[in-house]
N, CA and C of each residue as an Amber inpcrd file, in Angstrom:
protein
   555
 -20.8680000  12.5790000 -20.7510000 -21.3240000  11.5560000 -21.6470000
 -21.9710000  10.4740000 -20.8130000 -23.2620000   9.9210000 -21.4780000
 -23.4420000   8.7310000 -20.4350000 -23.0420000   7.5550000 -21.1470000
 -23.5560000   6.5880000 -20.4540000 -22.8850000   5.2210000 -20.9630000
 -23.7860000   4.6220000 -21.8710000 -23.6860000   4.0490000 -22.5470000
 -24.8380000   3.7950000 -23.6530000 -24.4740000   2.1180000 -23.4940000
 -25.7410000   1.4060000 -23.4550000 -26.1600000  -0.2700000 -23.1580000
 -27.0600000  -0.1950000 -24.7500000 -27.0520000  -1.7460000 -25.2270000
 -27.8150000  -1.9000000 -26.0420000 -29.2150000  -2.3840000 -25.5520000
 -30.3880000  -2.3580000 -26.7750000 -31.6230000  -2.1400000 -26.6190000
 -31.5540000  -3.2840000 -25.7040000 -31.5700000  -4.4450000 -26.0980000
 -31.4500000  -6.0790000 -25.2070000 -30.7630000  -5.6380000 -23.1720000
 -30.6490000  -4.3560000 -23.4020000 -29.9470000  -4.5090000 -21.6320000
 -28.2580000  -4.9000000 -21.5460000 -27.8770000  -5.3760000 -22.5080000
 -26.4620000  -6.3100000 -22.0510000 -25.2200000  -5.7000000 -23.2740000
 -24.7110000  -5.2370000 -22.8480000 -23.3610000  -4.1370000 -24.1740000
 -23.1500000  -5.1760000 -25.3720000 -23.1500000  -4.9020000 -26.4470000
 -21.7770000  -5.1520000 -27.0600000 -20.5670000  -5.4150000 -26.9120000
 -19.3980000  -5.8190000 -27.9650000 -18.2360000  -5.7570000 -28.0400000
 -17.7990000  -4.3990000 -27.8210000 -18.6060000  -3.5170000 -28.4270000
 -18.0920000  -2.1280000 -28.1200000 -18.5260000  -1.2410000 -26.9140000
 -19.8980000  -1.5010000 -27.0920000 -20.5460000  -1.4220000 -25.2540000
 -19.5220000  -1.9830000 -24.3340000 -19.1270000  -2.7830000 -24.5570000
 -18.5790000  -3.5080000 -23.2120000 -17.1220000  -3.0190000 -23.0990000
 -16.3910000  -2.7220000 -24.0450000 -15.3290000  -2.0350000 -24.1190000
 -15.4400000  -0.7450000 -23.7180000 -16.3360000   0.1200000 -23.8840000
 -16.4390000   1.7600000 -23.5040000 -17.1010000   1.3900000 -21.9980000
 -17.5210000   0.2280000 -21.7210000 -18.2930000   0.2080000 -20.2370000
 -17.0500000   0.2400000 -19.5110000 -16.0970000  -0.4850000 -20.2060000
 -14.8390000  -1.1770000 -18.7940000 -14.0120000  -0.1780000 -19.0620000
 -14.0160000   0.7350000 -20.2870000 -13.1810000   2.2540000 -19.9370000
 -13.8480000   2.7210000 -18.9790000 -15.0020000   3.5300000 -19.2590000
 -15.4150000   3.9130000 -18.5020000 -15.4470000   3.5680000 -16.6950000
 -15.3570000   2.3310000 -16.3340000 -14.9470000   2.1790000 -15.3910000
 -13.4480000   1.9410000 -14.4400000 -12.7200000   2.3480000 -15.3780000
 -11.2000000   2.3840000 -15.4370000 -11.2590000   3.5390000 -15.0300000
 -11.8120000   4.6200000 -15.7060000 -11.8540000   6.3770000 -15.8060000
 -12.1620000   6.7230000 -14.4190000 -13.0950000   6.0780000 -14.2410000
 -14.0010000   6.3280000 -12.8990000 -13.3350000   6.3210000 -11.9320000
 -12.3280000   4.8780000 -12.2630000 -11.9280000   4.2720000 -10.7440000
 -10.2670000   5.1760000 -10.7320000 -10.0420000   5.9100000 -11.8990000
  -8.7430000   6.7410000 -11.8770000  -8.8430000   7.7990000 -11.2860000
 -10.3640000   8.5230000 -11.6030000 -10.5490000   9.9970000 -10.8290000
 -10.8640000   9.4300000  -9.0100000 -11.1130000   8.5410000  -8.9060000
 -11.3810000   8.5670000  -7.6100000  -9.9860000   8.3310000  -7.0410000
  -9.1420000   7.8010000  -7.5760000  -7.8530000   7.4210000  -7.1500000
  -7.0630000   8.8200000  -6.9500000  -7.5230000  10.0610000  -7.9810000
  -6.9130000  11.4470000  -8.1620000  -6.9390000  12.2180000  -7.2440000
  -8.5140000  11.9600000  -6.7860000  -9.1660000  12.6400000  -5.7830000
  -8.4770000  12.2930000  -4.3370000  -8.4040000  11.2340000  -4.1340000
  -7.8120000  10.8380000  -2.8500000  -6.1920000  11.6230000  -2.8450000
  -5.4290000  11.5010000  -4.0810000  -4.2860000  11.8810000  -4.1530000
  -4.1890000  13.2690000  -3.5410000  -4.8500000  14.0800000  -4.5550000
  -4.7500000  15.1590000  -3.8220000  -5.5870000  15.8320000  -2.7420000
  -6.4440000  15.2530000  -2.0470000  -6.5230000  15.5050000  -0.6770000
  -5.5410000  15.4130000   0.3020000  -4.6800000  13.8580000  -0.0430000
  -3.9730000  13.5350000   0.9530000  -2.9280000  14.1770000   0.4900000
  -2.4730000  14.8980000  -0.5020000  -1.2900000  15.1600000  -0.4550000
  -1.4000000  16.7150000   0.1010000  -2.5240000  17.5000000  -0.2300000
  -2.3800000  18.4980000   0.6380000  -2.3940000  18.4010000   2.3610000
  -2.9360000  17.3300000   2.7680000  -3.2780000  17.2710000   4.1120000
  -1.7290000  16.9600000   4.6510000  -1.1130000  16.2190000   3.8070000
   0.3440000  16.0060000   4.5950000   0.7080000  16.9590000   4.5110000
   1.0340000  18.2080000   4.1520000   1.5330000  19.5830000   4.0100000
   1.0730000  20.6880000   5.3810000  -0.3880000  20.4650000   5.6440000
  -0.6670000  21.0490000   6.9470000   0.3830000  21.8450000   7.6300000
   1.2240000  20.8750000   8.2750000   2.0300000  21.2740000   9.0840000
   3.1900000  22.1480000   8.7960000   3.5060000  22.0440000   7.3850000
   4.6050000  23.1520000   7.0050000   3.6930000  24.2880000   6.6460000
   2.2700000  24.5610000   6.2620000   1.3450000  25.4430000   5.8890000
   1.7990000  26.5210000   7.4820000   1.4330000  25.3550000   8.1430000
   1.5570000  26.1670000   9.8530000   2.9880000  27.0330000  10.1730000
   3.9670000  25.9080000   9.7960000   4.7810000  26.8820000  10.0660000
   5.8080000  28.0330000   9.6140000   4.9620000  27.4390000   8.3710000
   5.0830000  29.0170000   7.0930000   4.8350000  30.3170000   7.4220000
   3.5060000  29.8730000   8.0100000   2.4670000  30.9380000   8.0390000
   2.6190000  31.2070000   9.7720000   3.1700000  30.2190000  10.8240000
   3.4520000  30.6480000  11.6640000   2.0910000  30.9000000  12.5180000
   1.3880000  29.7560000  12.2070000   0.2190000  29.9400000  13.2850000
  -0.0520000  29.1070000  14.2730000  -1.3590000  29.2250000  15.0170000
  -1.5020000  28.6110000  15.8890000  -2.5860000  27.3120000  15.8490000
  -2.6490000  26.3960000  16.8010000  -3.6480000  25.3030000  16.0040000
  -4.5290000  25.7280000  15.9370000  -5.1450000  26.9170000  16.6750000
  -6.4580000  27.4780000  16.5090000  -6.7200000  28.5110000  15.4880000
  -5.4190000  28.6790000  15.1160000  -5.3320000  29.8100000  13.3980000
  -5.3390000  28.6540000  12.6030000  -5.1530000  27.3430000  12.4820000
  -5.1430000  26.6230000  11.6780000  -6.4110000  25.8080000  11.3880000
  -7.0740000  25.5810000  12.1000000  -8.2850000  24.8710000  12.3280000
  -9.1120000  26.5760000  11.7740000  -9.1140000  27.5060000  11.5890000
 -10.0060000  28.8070000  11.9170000  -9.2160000  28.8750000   9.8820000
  -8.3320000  28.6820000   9.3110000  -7.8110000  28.5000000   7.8740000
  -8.5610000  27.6860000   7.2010000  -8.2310000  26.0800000   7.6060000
  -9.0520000  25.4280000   7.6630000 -10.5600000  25.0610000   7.0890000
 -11.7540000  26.1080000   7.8130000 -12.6880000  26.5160000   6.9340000
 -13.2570000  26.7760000   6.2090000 -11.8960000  27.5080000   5.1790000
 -11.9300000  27.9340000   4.0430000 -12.3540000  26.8750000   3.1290000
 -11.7070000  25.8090000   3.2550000 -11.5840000  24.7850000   2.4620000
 -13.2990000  24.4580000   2.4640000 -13.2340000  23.9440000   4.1100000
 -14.8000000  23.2550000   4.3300000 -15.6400000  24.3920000   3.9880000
 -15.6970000  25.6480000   3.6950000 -17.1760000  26.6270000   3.4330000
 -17.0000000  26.4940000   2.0650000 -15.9230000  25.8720000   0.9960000
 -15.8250000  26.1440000  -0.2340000 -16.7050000  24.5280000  -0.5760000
 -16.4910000  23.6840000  -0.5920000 -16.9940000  22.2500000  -0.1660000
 -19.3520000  22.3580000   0.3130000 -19.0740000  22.6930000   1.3620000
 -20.2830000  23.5110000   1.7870000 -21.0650000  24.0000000   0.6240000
 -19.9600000  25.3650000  -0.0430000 -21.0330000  26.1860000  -0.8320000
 -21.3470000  25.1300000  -2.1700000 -20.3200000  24.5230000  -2.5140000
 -20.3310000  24.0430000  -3.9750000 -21.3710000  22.6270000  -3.9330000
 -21.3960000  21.6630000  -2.7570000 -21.8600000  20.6350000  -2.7240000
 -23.2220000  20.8420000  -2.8990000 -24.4960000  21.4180000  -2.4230000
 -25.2980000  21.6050000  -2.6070000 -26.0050000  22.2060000  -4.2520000
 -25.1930000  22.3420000  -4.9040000 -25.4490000  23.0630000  -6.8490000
 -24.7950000  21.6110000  -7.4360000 -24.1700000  20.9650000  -6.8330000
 -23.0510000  20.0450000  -7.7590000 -24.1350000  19.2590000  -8.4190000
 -25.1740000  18.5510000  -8.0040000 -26.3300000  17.9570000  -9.0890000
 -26.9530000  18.8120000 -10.1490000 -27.2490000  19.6870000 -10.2110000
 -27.5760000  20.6400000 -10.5650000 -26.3120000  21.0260000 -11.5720000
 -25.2080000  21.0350000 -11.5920000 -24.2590000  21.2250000 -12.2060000
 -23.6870000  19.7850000 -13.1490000 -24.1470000  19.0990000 -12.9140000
 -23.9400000  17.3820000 -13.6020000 -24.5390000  17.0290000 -14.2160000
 -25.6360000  17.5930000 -14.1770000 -27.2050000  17.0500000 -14.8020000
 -26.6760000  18.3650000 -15.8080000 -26.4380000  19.7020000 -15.9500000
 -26.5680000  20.3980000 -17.0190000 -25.1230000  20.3800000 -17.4640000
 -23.5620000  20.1660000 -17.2980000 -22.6640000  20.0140000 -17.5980000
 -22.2870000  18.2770000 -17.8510000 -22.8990000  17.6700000 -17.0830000
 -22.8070000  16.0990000 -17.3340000 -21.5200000  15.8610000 -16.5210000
 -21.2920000  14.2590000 -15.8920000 -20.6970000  13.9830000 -14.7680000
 -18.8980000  14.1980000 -15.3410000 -18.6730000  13.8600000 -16.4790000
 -17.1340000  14.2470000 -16.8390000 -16.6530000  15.0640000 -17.4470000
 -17.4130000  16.1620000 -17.8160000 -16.9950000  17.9200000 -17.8080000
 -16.9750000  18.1130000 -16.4000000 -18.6280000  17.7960000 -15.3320000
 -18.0980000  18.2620000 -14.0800000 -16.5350000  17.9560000 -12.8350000
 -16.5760000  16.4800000 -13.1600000 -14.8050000  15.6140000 -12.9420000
 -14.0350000  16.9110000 -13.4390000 -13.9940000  17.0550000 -14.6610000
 -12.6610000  17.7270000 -15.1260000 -13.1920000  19.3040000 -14.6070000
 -14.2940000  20.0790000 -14.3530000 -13.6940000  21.5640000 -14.4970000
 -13.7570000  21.1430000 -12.5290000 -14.1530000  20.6000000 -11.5290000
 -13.6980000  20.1810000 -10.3240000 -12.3630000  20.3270000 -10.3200000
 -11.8530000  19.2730000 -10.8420000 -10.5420000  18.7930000 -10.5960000
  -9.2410000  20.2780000 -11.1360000 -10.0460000  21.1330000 -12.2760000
  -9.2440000  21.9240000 -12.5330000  -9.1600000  23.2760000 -11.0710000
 -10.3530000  23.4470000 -10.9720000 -10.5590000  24.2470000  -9.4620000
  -9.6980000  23.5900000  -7.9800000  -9.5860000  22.8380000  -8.2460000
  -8.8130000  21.7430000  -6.8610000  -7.6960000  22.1160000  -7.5270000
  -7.2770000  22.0420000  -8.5560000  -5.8930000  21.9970000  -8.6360000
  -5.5970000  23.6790000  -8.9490000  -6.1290000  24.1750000  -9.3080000
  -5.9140000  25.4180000  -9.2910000  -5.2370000  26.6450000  -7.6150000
  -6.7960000  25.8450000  -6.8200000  -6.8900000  26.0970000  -5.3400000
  -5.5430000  25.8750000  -5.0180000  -5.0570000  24.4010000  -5.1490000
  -3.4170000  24.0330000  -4.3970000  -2.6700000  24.7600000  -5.2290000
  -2.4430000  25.1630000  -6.3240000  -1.9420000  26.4330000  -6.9610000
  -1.6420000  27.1300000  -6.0040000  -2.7420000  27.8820000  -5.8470000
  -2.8410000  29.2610000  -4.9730000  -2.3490000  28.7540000  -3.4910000
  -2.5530000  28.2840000  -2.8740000  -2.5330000  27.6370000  -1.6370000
  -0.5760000  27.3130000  -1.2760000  -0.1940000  26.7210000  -2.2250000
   1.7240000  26.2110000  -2.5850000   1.9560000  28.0890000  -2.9240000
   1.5300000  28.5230000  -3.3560000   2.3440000  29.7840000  -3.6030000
   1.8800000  31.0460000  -2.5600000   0.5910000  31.0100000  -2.3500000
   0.2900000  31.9430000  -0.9520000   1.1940000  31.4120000   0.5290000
   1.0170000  30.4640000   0.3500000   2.0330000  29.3980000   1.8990000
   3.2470000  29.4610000   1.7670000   4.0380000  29.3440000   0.5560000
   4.9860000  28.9910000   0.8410000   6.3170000  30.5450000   0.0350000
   5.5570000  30.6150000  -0.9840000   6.2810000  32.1270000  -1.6140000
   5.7730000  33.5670000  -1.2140000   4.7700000  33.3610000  -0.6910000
   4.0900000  34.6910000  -0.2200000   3.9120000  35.0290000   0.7400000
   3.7270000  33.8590000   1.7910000   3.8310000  33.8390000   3.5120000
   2.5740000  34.5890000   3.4010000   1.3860000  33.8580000   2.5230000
   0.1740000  35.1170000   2.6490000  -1.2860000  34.2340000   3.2980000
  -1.8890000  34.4420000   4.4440000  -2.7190000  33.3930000   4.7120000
  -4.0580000  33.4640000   4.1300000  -4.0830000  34.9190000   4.0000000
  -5.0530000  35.3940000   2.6320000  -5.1690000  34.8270000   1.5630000
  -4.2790000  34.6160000   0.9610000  -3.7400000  33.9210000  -0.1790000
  -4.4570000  32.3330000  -0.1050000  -3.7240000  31.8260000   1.1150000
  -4.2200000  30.6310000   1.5290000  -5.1690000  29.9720000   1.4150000
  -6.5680000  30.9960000   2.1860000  -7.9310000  31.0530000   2.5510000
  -8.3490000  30.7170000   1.0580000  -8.1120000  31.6390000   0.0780000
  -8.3570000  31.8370000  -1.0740000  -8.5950000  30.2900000  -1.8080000
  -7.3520000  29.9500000  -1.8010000  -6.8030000  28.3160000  -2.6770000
  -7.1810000  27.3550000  -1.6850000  -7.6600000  27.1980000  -0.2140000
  -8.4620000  26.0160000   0.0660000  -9.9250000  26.4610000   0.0160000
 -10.5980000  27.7550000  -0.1090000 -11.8410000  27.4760000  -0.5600000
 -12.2310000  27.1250000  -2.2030000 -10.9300000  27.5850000  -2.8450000
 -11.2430000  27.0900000  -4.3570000 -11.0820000  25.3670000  -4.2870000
 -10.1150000  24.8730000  -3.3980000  -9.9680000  23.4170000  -3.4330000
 -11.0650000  23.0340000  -3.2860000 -11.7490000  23.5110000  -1.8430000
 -13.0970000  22.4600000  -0.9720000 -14.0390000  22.8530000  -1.9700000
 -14.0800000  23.6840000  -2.8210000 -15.4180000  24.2810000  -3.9230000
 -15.1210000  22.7240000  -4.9810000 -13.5830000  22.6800000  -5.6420000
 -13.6350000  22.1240000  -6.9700000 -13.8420000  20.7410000  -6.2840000
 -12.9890000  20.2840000  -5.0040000 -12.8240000  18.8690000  -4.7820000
 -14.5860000  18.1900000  -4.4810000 -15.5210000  19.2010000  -3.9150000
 -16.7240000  18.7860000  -3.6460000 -17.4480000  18.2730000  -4.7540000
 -17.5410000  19.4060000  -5.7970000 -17.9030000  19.1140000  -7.0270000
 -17.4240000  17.8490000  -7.9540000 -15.9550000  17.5330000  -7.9080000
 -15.4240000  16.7390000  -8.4750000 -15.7130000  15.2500000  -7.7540000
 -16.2390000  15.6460000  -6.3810000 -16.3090000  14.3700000  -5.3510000
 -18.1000000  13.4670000  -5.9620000 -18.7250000  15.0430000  -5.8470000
 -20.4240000  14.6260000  -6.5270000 -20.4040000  13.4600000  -7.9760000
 -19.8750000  14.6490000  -8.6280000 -19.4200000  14.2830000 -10.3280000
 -18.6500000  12.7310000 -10.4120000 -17.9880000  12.2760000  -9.5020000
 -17.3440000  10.9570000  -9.5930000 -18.4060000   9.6970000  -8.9210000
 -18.7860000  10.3510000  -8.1440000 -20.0780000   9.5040000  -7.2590000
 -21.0340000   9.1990000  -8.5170000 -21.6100000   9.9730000  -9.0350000
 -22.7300000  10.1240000 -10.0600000 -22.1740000   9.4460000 -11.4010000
 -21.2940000   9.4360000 -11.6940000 -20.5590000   8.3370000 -12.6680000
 -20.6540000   6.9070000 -12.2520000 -19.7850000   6.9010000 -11.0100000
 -19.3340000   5.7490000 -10.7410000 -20.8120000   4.8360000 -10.0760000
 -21.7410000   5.2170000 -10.1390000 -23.3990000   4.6290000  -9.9790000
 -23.9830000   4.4810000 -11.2520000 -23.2600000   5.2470000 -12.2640000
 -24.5040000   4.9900000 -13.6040000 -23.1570000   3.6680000 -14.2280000
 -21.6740000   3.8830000 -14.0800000 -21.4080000   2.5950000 -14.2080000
 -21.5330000   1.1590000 -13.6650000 -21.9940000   1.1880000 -12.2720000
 -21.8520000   0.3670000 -11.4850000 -24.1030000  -0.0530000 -12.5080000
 -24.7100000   0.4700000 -12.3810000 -25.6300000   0.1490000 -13.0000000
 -25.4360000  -0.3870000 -14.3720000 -24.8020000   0.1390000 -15.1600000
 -24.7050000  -0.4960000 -16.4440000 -23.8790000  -1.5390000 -16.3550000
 -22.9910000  -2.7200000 -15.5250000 -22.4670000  -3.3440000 -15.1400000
 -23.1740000  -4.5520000 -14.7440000 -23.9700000  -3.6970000 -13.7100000
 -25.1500000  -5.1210000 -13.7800000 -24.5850000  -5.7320000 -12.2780000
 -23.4610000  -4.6960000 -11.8400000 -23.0750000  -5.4610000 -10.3560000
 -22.6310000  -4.8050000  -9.6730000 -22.3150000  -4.8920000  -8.1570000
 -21.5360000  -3.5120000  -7.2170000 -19.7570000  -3.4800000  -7.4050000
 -19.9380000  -2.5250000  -7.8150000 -18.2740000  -1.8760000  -8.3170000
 -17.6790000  -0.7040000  -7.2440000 -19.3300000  -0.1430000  -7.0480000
 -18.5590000   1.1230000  -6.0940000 -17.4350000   1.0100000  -4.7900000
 -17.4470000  -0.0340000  -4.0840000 -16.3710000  -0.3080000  -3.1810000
 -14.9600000  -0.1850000  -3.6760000 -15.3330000  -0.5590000  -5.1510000
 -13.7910000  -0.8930000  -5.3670000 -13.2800000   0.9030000  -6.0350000
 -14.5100000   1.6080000  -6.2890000 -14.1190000   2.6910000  -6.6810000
 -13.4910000   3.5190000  -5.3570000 -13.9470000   3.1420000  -4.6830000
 -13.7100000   3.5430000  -2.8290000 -12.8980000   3.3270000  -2.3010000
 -12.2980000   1.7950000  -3.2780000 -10.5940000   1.4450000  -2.8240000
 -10.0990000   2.1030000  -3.7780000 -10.0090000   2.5550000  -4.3210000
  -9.1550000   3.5410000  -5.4580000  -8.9310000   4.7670000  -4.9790000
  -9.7920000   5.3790000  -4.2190000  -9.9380000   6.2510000  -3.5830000
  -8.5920000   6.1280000  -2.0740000  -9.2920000   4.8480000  -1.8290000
  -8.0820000   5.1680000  -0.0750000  -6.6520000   4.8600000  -0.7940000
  -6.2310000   3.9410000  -2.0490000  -5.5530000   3.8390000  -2.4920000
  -4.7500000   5.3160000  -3.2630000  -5.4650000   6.1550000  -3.4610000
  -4.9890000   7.2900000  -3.6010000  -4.1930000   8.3710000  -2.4420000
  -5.5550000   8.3010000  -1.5660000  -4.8730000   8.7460000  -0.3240000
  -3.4070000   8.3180000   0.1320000  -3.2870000   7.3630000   0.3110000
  -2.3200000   6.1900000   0.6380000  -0.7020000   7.1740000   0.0090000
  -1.5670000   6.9300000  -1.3950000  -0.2410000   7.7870000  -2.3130000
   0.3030000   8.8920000  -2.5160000  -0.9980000  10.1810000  -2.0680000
  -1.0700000  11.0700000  -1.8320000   0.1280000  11.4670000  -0.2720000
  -0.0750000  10.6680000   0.4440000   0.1650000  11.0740000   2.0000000
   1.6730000  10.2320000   1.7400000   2.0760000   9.3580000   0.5080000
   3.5580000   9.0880000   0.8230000   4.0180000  10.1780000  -0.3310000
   3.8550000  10.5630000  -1.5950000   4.5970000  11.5710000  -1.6570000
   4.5520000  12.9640000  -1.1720000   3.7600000  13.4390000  -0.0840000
   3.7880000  14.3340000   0.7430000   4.9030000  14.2220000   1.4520000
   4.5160000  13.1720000   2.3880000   6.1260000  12.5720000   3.4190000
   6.9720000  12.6580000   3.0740000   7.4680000  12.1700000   1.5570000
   8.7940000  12.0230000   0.8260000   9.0240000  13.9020000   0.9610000
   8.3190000  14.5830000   0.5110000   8.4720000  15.8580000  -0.2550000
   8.4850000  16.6590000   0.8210000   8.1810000  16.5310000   2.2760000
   8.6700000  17.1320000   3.5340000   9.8730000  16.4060000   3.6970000
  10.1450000  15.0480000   4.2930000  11.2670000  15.1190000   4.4100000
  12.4700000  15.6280000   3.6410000  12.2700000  15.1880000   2.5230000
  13.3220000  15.7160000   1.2660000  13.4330000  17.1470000   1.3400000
  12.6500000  18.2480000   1.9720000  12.6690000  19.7610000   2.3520000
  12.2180000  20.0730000   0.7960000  11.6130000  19.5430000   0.2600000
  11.0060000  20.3130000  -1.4820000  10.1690000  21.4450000  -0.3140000
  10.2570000  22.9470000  -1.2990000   9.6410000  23.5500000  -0.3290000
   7.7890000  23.5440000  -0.7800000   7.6120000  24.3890000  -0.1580000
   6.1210000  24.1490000   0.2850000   5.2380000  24.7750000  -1.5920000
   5.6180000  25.3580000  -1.7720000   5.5730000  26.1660000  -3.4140000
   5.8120000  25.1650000  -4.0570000   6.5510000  24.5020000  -4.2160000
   7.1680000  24.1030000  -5.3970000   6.3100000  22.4910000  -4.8580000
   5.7550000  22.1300000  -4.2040000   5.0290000  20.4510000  -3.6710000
   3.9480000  20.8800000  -4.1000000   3.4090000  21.9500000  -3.8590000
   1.8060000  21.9460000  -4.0380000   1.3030000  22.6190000  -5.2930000
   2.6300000  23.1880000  -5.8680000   2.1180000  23.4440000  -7.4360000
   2.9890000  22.4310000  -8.4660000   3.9060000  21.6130000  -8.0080000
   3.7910000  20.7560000  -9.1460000   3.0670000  19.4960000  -8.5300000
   3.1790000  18.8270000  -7.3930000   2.4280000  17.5170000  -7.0740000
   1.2980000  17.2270000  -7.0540000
């Protein structure tokens, strides 16, 4: 959906209400996004020693994620412009979360690195897409606004991370196992 301004340039009561959702929305998916990056990235290390590899099997896993990211980033305009920026947010975010699906249950119930490969190239595919799709929002709001917002969408973002990487911590130390963190968190 895009944002709709009245003819005069300047919202309505109701314009201005769907503008400052809309930028609530914006600044939530970017906050999501950070979440679950960082919450898979705190996991790394039990991924490793699930799977029992080496840093150079891990960095060489790894890839998966970044060639999924890679393939998807380059179509993601192309995919926004004909799906529009918050179908693309949501079917992203469903592929990212799907990926850590696969990824919590190949790592941690399956001991499968196959498995693995699988659910961080579906992550780096959905999270790229979902990364485009939030960018491309959060510019047509920051335009209909009339002022720069995107920083703060950017702090929503490290603010996610932030949150992401403490309930990771909590959910290693606490020994939640590796399955059960990355398919419900």
């Amino acid at each position: 959906r895009r944002l709709m301004v009245s003819a005069q340039g300047a919202p309505g009561d109701d314009g201005r209400r769907a503008l400052l959702r809309s930028r609530n929305a914006v600044a939530a998916v970017f906050a999501l996004n950070g979440l679950a990056i960082a919450n898979w990235i705190s996991r790394v290390p039990a991924i490793r020693d699930e799977l029992e590899l080496t840093p150079g099997q891990v960095g060489v896993l790894l890839l998966a994620m970044s060639t999924g990211a890679v393939i998807a980033l380059p179509s993601a305009g192309a995919v926004v412009l004909r799906m529009g920026p918050a179908r693309t947010v949501a079917a992203g975010g469903i592929a990212a979360c799907a990926g850590m699906l696969v990824v919590g249950v190949g790592g941690g119930a399956f001991g499968s690195v196959a498995m693995v490969a699988v659910g961080l190239f579906a992550f780096g595919s959905g999270a790229g897409m979902w990364d485009v799709a939030m960018n491309v929002e959060g510019a047509d709001v920051e335009r209909c606004l009339g002022r720069t917002v995107m920083p703060r969408f950017h702090a929503a973002f490290s603010l996610g991370t932030v949150a992401g990487a403490g309930v990771g911590a909590f959910a290693a130390a606490a020994g939640v196992p590796l399955h059960v963190h990355l398919t419900v968190g």
